[in-house]
Each structure stands twice: as C-alpha cells, then as structure tokens.
C-alpha positions in Angstrom: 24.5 -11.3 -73.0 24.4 -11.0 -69.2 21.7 -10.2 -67.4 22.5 -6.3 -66.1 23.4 -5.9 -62.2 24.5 -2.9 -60.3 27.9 -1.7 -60.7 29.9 -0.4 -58.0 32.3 2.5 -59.0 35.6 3.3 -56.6 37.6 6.3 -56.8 41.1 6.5 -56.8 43.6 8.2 -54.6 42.8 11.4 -53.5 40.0 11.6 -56.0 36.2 11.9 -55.5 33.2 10.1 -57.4 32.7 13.2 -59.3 35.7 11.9 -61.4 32.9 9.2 -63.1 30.2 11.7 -64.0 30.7 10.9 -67.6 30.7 7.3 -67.2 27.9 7.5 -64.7 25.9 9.4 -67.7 26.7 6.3 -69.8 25.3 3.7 -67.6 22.3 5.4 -67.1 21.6 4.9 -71.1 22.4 1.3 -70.7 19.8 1.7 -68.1 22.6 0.0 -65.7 22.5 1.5 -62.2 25.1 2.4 -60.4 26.9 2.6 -56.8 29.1 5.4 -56.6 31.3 4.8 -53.3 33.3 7.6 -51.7 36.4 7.5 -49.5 37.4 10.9 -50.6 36.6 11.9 -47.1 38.8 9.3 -45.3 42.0 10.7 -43.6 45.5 9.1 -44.2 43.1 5.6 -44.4 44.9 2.5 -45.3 43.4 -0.4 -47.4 41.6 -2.0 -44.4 40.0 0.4 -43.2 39.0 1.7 -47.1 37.9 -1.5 -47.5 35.7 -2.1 -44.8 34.0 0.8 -46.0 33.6 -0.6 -49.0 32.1 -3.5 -48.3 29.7 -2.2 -45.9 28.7 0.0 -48.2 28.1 -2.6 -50.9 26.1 -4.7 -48.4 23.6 -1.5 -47.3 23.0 -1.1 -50.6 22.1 -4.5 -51.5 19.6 -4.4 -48.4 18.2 -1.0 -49.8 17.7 -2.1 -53.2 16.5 -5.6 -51.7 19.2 -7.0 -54.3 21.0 -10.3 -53.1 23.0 -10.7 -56.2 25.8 -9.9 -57.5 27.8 -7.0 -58.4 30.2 -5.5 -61.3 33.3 -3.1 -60.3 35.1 -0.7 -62.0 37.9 0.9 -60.6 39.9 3.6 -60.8 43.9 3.9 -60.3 44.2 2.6 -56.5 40.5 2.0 -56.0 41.4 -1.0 -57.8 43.8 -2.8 -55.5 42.1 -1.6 -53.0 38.9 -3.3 -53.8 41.2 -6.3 -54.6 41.9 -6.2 -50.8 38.1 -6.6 -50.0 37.5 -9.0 -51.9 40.5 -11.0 -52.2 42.5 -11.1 -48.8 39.3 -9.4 -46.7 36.9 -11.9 -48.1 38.8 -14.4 -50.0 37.6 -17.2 -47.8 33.8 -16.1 -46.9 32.8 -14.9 -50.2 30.0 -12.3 -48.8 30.6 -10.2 -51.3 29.7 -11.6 -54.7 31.3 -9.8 -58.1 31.2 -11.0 -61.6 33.5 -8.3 -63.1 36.4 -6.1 -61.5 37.3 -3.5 -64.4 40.7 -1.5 -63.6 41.6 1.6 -65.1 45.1 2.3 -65.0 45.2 -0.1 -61.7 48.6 -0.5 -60.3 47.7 -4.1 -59.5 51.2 -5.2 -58.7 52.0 -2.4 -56.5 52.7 1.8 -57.8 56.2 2.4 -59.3 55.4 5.8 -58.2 54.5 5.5 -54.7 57.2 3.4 -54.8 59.6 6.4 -56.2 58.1 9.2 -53.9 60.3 7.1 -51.5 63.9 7.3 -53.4 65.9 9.5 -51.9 67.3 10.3 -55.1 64.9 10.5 -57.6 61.7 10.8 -55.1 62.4 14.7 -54.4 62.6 16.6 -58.2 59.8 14.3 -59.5 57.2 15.5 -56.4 58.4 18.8 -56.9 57.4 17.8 -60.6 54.0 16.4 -59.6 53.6 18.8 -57.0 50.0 20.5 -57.2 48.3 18.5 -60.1 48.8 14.7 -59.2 50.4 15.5 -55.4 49.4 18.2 -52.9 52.2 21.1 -52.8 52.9 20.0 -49.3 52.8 16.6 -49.3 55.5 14.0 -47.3 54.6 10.3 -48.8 56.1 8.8 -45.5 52.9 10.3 -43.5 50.8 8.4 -46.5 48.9 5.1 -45.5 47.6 4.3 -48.4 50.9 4.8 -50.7 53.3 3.0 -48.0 51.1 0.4 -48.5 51.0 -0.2 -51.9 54.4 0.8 -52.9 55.4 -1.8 -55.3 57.6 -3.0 -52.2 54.7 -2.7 -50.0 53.3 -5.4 -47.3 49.7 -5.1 -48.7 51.3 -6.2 -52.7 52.6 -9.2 -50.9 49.4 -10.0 -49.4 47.5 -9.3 -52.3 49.7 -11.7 -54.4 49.7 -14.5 -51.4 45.7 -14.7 -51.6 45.5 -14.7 -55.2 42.7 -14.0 -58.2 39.2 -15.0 -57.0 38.4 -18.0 -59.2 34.4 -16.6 -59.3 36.0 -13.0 -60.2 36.6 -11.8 -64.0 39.3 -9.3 -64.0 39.6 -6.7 -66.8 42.3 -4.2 -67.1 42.1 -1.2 -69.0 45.4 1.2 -69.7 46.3 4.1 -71.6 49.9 4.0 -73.7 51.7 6.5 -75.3 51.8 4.8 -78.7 53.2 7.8 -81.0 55.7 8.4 -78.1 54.2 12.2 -78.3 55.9 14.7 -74.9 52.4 15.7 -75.2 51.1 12.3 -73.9 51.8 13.9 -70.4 54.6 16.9 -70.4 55.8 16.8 -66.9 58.1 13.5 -67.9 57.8 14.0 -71.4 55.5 11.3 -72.4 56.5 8.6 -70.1 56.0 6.6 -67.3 58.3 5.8 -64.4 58.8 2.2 -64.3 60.4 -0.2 -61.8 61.9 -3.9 -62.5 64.3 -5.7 -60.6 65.4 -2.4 -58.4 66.1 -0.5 -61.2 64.2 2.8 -62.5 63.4 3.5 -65.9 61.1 5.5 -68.2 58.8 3.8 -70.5 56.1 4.8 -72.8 53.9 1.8 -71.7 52.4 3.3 -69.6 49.7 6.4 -68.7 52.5 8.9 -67.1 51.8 7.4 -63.4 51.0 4.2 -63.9 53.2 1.8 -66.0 51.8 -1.3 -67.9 54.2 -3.6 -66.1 52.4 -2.3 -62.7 48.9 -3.2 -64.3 48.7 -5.9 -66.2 48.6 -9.4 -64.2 48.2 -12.5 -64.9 44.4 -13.9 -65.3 43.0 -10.4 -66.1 42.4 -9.4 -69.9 44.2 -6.2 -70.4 42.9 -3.8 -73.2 45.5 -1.0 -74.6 44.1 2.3 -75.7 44.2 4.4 -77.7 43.6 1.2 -80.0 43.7 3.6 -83.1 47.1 4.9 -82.4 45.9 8.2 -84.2 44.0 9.4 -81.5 46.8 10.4 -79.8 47.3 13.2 -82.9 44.4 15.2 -81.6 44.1 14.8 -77.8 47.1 12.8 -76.6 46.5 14.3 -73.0 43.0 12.5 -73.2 44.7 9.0 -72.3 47.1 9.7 -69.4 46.3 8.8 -65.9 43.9 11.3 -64.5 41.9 11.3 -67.8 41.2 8.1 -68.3 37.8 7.6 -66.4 36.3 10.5 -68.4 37.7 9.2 -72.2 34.8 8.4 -73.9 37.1 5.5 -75.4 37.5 4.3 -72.1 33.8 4.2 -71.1 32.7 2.8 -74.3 35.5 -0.7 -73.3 34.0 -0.3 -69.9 30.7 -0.7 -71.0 31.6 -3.3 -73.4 33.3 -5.4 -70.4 29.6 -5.1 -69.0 27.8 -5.7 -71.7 29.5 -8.8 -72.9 
C-alpha cells in the first residue's frame, strides 16, 4: 500500500464541488484529505485559463499544508481533460506539478461526442431541446461555450492533448458507467443510450453513461473500470449510474477509493 497524500477533486462542467460531498465524506474515513477546487464561478473559461487556476491552486495549497509532495486526482466528466491540460500540455515539460493518480469519471478523454453534437445542425437542435434544463441551461447557444468548443471531439484542445501525450510519472484510471441490461430507465431522455461519434458518423450506443460514451473515455495507458460490475444493479437504481450520478454512487466511490488505496 501507498503511503496516503492529498487528493485534489475537480468538478465538471457547469457543476460545483458540492457534487463530491459523498465522496468527500468517504475520504475523510480513510482519513485521506482532500482539495476541493472550484471553477464553478469562472465565466465562459476555456481550458487554460481553468487550468491555471488549477494549478495555482494546487501549489497554495501545498505551501499552506507545507506539503511538497505529490498529489492524487480525481475528476469528474470535463474536470478530467481539463486537468489533463495542466498537467500534460501546461506542464508536460516542467513537471511542477507532481501526481501519482488521475481518476476520471465518465471523462470524455478523447474529446465530447456531445459537445461535439450541440454543433450539428441536424441533430444538435431536438437533442438540446432534450437536454434543455437538467444537463444544459434552457437558454443556452454552445457556439458562445469555451469550454465545449474546445473539447468537441473535433476540437483544437483534443488535438493538443493527444500531441503531448500520457505523462510517463502519471497513473491514469478511468471509471464509466454502462447501461448493461439496456434498461430506457438507464437515462430516459434517449432511452438508455449514449450518443456516440466514429469516423463522422452518429450513433446511439449503450456503452456509455447517457452523455458520455465509452469510446470518448477510455484511452490507451489508463485502466478503465465498467460499472455497474454486477449488472443487477441496474434492476433497482439504473438512473444511479448515468452521467450526473456517478460522483455520488457509492459504487463509484468505493473503485475511487480502491484506485487510492492500492
């Protein structure tokens, strides 16, 4: 086992540290402590300027906590490539900031399908209108959206992020939910699947978490955990391992601690 060090939580998009109370609970039992970084108050920020944040605020609160090691991350939905950024294009070279694990859950680590199809002119409209006040804002135009032009899975920041490649010092773990009884309940609005992208053509899938698809997630060098892993789970609470659930499932925090602990 690993000696414990802090671990640095990051929010997704248009989310809010609240979203880890459960996991924040759990680390405090495992007597881990824990860095619970913000950018819910940014404005239309882009990945730079999120991640600049970031690491600034990793560094003030190694000089607080008189800590000069290193750190664990765990990341949810676009927290993850954006911390990617930091640390892999940002400070690929320098190193400054030191992490033994990155944990993503439900990362779109090869760019967002759906960022990618709030853009279609076809199919972009009805499935905003879908999304529209529970995963979008009921007034939203993704054109005005930094953050999502960026990491579209045609994006210029994906293409950066693949040209600096996996920090050999990093481990990367990726955790994602799948519809594995192919239940409409999974996540109603598309009927249990995910929107998925490949080779310019659009499909539905059910690997995948209802936003993001397994085929945006998983990448080369990371270890990539499926859950439910008792497929019967999904009898009871199948809503429990889509998207915007997933940093709360207690299945979830338990592989998250495990990644940790190990």
């Amino acid at each position: 086992m690993q000696e414990p060090c802090p671990v640095v939580l990051v929010h997704g998009w248009k989310s809010h540290p609240d979203v880890w109370k459960s996991l924040v609970r759990r680390l405090e039992e495992e007597s881990l402590e824990c860095w619970n970084f913000s950018h819910a108050e940014f404005r239309n920020a882009g990945a730079e300027e999120i991640g600049r944040s970031l690491r600034d605020f990793i560094l003030r609160m190694q000089k607080e906590r008189e800590y000069s090691g290193p750190v664990d991350m765990v990341c949810h939905s676009m927290g993850a490539p954006v911390a990617r950024y930091l640390l892999e294009v940002m400070d690929g070279e320098a190193r400054r900031i030191r992490v033994r694990t990155l944990v993503g859950i439900g990362p779109p680590n090869n760019g967002s399908a759906m960022a990618e199809l709030f853009n279609d002119p076809v199919h972009g409209p009805p499935v905003l209108q879908k999304l529209a006040g529970s995963f979008v804002p009921r007034t939203y135009n993704p054109a005005e959206d930094r953050l999502v032009q960026e990491f579209r899975r045609t994006g210029p920041y994906v293409k950066k992020l693949q040209n600096a490649g996996l920090r050999s010092d990093v481990r990367y773990r990726v955790i994602v939910g799948g519809n594995r009884t192919e239940t409409p309940d999974f996540f109603p609005l598309f009927d249990g699947r995910t929107w998925e992208y490949a080779a310019g053509v659009w499909s539905l899938t059910t690997l995948g978490d209802g936003i993001v698809s397994h085929s945006d997630s998983c990448m080369a060098g990371a270890e990539v955990t499926v859950l439910p892993k008792d497929p019967a789970a999904l009898a009871a609470e199948p809503a429990e391992y889509c998207h915007l659930c997933l940093p709360g499932n207690p299945e979830v925090i338990e592989e998250v601690i495990r990644f940790l602990r190990e």
